[in-house]
C-alpha positions as CSV (number, residue, x, y, z in Angstrom):
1,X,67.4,46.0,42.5
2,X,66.6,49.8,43.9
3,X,63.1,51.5,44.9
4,X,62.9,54.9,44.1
5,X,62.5,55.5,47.6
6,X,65.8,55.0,48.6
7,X,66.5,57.5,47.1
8,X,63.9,60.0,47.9
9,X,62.4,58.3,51.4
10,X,59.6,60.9,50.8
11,X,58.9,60.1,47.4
12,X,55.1,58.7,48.4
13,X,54.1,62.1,49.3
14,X,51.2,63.5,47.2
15,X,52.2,67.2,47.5
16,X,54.5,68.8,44.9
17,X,58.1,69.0,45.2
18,X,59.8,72.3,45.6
19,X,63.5,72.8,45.7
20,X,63.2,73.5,49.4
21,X,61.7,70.7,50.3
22,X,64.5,68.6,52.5
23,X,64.3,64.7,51.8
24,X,67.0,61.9,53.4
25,X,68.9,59.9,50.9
26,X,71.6,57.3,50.8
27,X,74.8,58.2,49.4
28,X,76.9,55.0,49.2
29,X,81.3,54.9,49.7
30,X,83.5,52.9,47.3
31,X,82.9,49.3,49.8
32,X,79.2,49.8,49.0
33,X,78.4,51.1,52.9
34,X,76.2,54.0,53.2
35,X,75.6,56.7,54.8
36,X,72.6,58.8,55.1
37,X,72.0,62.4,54.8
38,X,69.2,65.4,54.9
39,X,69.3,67.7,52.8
40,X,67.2,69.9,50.6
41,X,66.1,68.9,46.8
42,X,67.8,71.8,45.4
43,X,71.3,71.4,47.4
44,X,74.3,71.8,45.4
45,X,76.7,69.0,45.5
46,X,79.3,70.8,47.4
47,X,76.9,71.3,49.6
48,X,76.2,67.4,49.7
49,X,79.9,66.4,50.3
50,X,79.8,68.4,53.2
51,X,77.1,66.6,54.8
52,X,78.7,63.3,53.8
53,X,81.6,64.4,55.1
54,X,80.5,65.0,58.5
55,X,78.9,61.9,58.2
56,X,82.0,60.2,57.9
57,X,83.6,62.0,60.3
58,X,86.5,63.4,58.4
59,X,87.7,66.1,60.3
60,X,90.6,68.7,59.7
61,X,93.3,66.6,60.9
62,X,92.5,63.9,58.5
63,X,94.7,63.3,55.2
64,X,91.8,63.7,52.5
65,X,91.3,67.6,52.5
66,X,87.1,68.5,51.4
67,X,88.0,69.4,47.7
68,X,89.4,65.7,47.1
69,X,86.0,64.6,47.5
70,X,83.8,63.9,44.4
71,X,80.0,63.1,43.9
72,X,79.5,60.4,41.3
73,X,75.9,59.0,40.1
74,X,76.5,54.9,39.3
75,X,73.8,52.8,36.9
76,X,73.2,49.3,37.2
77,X,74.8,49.0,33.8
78,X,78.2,50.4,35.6
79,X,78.6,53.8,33.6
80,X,79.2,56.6,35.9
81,X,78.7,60.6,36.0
82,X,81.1,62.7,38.0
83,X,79.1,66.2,39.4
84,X,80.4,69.3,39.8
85,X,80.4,70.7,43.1
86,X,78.1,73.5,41.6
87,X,75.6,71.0,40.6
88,X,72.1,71.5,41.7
89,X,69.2,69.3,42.4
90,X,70.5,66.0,41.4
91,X,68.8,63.9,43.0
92,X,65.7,63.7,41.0
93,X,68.0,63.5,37.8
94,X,69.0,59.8,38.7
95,X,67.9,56.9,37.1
96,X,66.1,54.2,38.1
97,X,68.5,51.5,39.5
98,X,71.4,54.4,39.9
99,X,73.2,55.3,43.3
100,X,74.8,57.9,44.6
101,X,78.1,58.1,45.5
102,X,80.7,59.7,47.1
103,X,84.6,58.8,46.5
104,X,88.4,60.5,45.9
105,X,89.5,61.0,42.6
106,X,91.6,57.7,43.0
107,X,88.6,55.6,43.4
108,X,86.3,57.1,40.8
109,X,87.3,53.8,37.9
110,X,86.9,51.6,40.8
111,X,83.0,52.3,41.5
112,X,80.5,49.0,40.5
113,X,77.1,48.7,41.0
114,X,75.9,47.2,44.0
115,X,75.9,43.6,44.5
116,X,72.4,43.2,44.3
117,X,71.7,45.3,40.7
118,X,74.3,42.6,39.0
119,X,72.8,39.8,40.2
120,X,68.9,38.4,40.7
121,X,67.5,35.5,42.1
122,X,64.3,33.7,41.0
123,X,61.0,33.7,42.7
124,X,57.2,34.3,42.5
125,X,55.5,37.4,41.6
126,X,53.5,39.3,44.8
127,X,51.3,40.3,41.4
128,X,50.0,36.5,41.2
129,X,48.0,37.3,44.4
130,X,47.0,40.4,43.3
131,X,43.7,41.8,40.8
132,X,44.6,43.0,38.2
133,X,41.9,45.6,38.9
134,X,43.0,46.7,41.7
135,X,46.9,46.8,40.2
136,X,45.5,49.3,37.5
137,X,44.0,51.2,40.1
138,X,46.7,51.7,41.9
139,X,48.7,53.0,39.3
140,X,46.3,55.0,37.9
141,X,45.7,57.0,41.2
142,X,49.8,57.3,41.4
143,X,50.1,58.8,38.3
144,X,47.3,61.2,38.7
145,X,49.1,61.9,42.0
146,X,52.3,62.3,40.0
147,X,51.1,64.5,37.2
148,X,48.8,66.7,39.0
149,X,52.1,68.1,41.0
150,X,53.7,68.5,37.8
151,X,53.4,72.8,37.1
152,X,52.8,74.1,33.9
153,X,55.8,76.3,34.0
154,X,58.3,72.7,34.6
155,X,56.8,71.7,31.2
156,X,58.2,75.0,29.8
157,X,61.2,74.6,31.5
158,X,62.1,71.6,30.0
159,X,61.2,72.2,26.4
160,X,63.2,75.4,26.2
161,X,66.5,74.0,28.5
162,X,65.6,70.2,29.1
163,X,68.2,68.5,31.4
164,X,70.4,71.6,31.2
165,X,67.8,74.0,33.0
166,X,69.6,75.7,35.9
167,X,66.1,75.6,37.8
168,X,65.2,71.8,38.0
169,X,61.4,70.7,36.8
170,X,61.9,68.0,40.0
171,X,58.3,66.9,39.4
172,X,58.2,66.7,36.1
173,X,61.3,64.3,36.5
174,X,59.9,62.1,38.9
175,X,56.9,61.5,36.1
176,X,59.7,60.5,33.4
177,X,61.1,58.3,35.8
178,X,58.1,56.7,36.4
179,X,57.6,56.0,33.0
180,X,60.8,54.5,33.1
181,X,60.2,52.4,35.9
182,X,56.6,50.9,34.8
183,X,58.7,49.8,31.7
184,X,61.2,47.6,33.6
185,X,58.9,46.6,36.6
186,X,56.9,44.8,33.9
187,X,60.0,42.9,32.3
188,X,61.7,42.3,35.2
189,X,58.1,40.2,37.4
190,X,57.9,38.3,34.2
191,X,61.6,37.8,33.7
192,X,61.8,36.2,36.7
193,X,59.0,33.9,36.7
194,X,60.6,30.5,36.1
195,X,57.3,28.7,35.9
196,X,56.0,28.8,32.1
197,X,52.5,28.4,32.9
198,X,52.6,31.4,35.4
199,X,54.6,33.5,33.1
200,X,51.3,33.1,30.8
201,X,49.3,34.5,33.7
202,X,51.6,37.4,33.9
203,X,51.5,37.9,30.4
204,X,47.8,37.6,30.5
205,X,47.3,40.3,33.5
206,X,49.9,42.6,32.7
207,X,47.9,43.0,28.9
208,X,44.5,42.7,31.4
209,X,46.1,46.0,33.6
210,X,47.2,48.0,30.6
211,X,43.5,47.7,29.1
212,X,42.1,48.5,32.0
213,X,44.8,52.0,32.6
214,X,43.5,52.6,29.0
215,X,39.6,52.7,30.2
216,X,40.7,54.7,33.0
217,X,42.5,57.5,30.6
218,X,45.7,56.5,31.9
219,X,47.5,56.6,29.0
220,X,51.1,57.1,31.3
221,X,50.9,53.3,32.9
222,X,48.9,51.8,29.6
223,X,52.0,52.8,27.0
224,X,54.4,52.0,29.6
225,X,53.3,48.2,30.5
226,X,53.0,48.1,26.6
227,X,56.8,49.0,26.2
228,X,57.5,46.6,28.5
229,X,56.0,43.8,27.1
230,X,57.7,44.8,23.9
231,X,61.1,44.8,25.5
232,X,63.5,42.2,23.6
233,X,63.9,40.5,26.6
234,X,60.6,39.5,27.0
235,X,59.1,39.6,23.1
236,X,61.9,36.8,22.5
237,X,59.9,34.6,24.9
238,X,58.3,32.1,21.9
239,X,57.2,29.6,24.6
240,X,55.5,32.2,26.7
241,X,53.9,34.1,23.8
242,X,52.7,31.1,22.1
243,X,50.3,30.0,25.4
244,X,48.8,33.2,25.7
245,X,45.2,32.8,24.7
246,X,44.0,34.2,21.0
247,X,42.3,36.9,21.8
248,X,44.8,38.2,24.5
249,X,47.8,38.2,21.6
250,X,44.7,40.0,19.6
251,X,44.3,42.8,21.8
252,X,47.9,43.3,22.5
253,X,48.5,44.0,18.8
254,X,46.2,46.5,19.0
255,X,47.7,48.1,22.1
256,X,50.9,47.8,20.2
257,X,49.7,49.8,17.2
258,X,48.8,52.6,19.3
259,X,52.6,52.7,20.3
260,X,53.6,52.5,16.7
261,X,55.9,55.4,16.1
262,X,54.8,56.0,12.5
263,X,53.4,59.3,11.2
264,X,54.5,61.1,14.3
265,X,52.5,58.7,16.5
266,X,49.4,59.2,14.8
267,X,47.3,56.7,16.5
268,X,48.5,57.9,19.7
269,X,47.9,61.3,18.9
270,X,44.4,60.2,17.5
271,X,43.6,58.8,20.8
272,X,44.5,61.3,22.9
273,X,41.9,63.6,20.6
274,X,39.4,61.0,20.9
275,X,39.4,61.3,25.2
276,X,37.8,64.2,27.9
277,X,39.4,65.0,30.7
278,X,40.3,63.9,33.1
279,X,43.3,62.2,31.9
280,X,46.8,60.8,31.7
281,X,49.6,61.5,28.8
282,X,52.4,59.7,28.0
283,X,54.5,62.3,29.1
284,X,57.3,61.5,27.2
285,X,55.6,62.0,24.0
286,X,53.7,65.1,25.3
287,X,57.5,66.5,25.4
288,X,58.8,65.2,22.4
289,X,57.2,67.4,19.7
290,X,58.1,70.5,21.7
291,X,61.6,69.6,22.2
292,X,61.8,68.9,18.5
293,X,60.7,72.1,17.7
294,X,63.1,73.5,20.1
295,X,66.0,71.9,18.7
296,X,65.0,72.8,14.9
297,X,64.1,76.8,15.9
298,X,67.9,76.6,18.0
299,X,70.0,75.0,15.4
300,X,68.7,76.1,11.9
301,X,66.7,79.0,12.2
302,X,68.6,80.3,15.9
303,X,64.9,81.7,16.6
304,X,63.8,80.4,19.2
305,X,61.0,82.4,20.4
306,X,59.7,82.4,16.8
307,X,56.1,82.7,16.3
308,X,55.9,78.8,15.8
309,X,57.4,77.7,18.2
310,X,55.6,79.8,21.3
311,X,52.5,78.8,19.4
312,X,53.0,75.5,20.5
313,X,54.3,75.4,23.7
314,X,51.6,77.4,24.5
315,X,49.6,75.2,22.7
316,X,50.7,72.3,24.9
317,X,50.1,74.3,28.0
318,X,46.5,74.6,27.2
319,X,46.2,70.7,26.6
320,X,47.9,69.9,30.1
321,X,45.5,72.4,31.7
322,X,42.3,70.6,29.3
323,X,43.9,67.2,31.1
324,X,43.4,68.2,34.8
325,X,40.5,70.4,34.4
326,X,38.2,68.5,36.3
327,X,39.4,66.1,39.2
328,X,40.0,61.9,39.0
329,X,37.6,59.7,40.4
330,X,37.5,56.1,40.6
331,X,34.7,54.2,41.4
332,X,36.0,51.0,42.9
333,X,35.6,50.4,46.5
334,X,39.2,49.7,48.2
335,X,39.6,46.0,48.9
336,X,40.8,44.5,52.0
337,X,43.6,43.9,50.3
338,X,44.2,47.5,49.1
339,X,46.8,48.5,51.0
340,X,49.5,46.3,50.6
341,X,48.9,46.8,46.2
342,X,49.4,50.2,47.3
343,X,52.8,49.7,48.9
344,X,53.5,47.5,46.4
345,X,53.0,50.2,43.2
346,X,54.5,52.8,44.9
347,X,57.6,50.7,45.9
348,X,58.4,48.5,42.5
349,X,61.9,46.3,42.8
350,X,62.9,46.7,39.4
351,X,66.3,45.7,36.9
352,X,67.1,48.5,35.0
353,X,70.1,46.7,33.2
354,X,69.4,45.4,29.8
355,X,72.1,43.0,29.5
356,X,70.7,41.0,32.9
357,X,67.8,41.3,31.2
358,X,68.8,39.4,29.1
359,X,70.2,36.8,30.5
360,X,67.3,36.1,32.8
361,X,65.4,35.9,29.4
362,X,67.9,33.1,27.3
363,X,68.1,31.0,30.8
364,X,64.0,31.2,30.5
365,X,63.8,29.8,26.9
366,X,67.2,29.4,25.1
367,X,67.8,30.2,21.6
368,X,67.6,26.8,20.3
369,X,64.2,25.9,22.0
């Protein structure tokens, strides 16, 4: 498993991101040592050898000459991406569980994972000591951290050039990330639960936290728990499902409708029109129609500043701006215990890789129970 903040040790900052900003990062060898560098969030990756380089001490009178030197992003799941040197702002482009790292040419089919992202080890959830109130809380006032950095002009940026854009929406990034990592956080506490009985209580307060991010207009963490109790890794759990009380499986199914893709996610949409500000989107989905419309006005209709189409992105600007127009505030005095949820949210050990996933899942419950 990876935090996010190994990758960017400053991530917990509540300030935007700007492609000046310099942040340290791991960037791992071939052996799976490390070494670990500065360098600024828009630094291209030639620019990021050279620091590794130095780091590793290779000097002029060594054998491997600077250019033999490649940057390659590895996931959990073992697929790799080779950079070019001219690459910029990568770092926030990386998933989840995926590492950076830096080989020759002769090494690049040799990369795996690290040890720890292929293999797990069973234990009890930190979140069985833990509210469920004040988990929800937590999250809530991370996301609202998260999105509030987020400018209007990176939502632009991404609809009209998406992960192509020469200038990197790094906050907006980190939000999809997030997204990304509420999803498998969820999976992977209850995943490795080996105690039934407690894998119902984690069913139970995981529906609990996503109800209460919903009350809180935090529709980012609510959707996201929700996907991740709909993973197949954990809806294939019979044994677990089946204890869950009545009107717990009840209010899940209507969480779940309010994911339900159909109609252009009309009941999400429906939602969304129903709240005031301030709140929380599901960013991804706040993206998605734009894109779409992008991708129709670019390959049929090669207008892409059509009427239409600036309509709506402008059209999404002013919701964004209707989100944040007046500030967050939660009510709930901090607990003693307050702290250490916080560390815990803003650090989540997650597993990314759907086949382990699964594994841990038919080792829980086998398919012939």
């Amino acid at each position: 498993m990876h935090r996010l903040t190994d990758r960017l040790l400053c991530f917990s900052k509540q300030e935007a991101f700007r492609g000046s900003d310099e942040i340290f990062c791991r960037v791992y060898t071939p052996d799976h040592s490390y070494v670990t560098i500065r360098s600024r969030l828009s630094c291209r990756v030639g620019e990021i050898l050279a620091l590794v380089r130095e780091k590793l001490q290779y000097s002029e009178d060594q054998p491997t000459q600077p250019g033999n030197l490649l940057l390659v992003a590895v996931t959990s799941a073992g697929e790799k991406t080779a950079f070019r040197p001219s690459d910029e702002a990568v770092f926030t482009t990386l998933g989840v569980n995926t590492h950076l790292f830096a080989c020759e040419p002769s090494e690049l089919e040799s990369l795996l994972p690290l040890p720890e992202e292929i293999h797990w080890s069973p234990g009890d959830s930190k979140l069985h000591d833990m509210s469920a109130e004040e988990v929800a809380t937590q999250l809530v006032v991370f996301d609202w951290e998260l999105f509030s950095c987020v400018h209007e002009v990176e939502f632009v940026c991404y609809v009209f050039h998406g992960e192509q854009a020469r200038w990197r929406p790094l906050n907006l990034e980190l939000v999809l990330q997030r997204c990304s990592e509420v999803q498998h956080w969820v999976a992977t506490e209850i995943l490795q639960c080996q105690s039934l009985p407690k894998r119902v209580q984690l069913l139970r307060k995981f529906i609990k936290i996503a109800a209460l991010c919903k009350q809180q207009q935090d529709l980012l963490s609510f959707l996201a728990v929700v996907l991740g109790l709909d993973n197949p890794a954990v809806s294939r759990l019979r044994l677990t499902w089946e204890g869950l009380p009545g009107k717990f499986r009840k209010q899940f199914q209507q969480f779940e409708s309010i994911a339900d893709p159909s109609r252009n996610h009309k009941s999400y949409r429906d939602l969304m029109g129903s709240l005031r500000p301030p709140l929380i989107p599901f960013t991804p989905l706040l993206l998605k129609g734009e894109t779409d419309i992008h991708t129709y006005c670019t390959l049929y209709t090669q207008q892409v500043n059509s009427h239409k189409h600036c309509h709506k992105v402008a059209e999404m600007v002013r919701s964004i701006r209707r989100y944040r127009s007046s500030q967050l505030a939660l009510d709930a005095e901090p607990s003693p215990s307050h702290l250490q949820t916080k560390a815990y949210i803003r650090q989540l050990q997650v597993i990314d890789n759907q086949n382990l996933l699964f594994e841990m899942s038919c080792k829980l419950e086998p398919k012939d129970m």
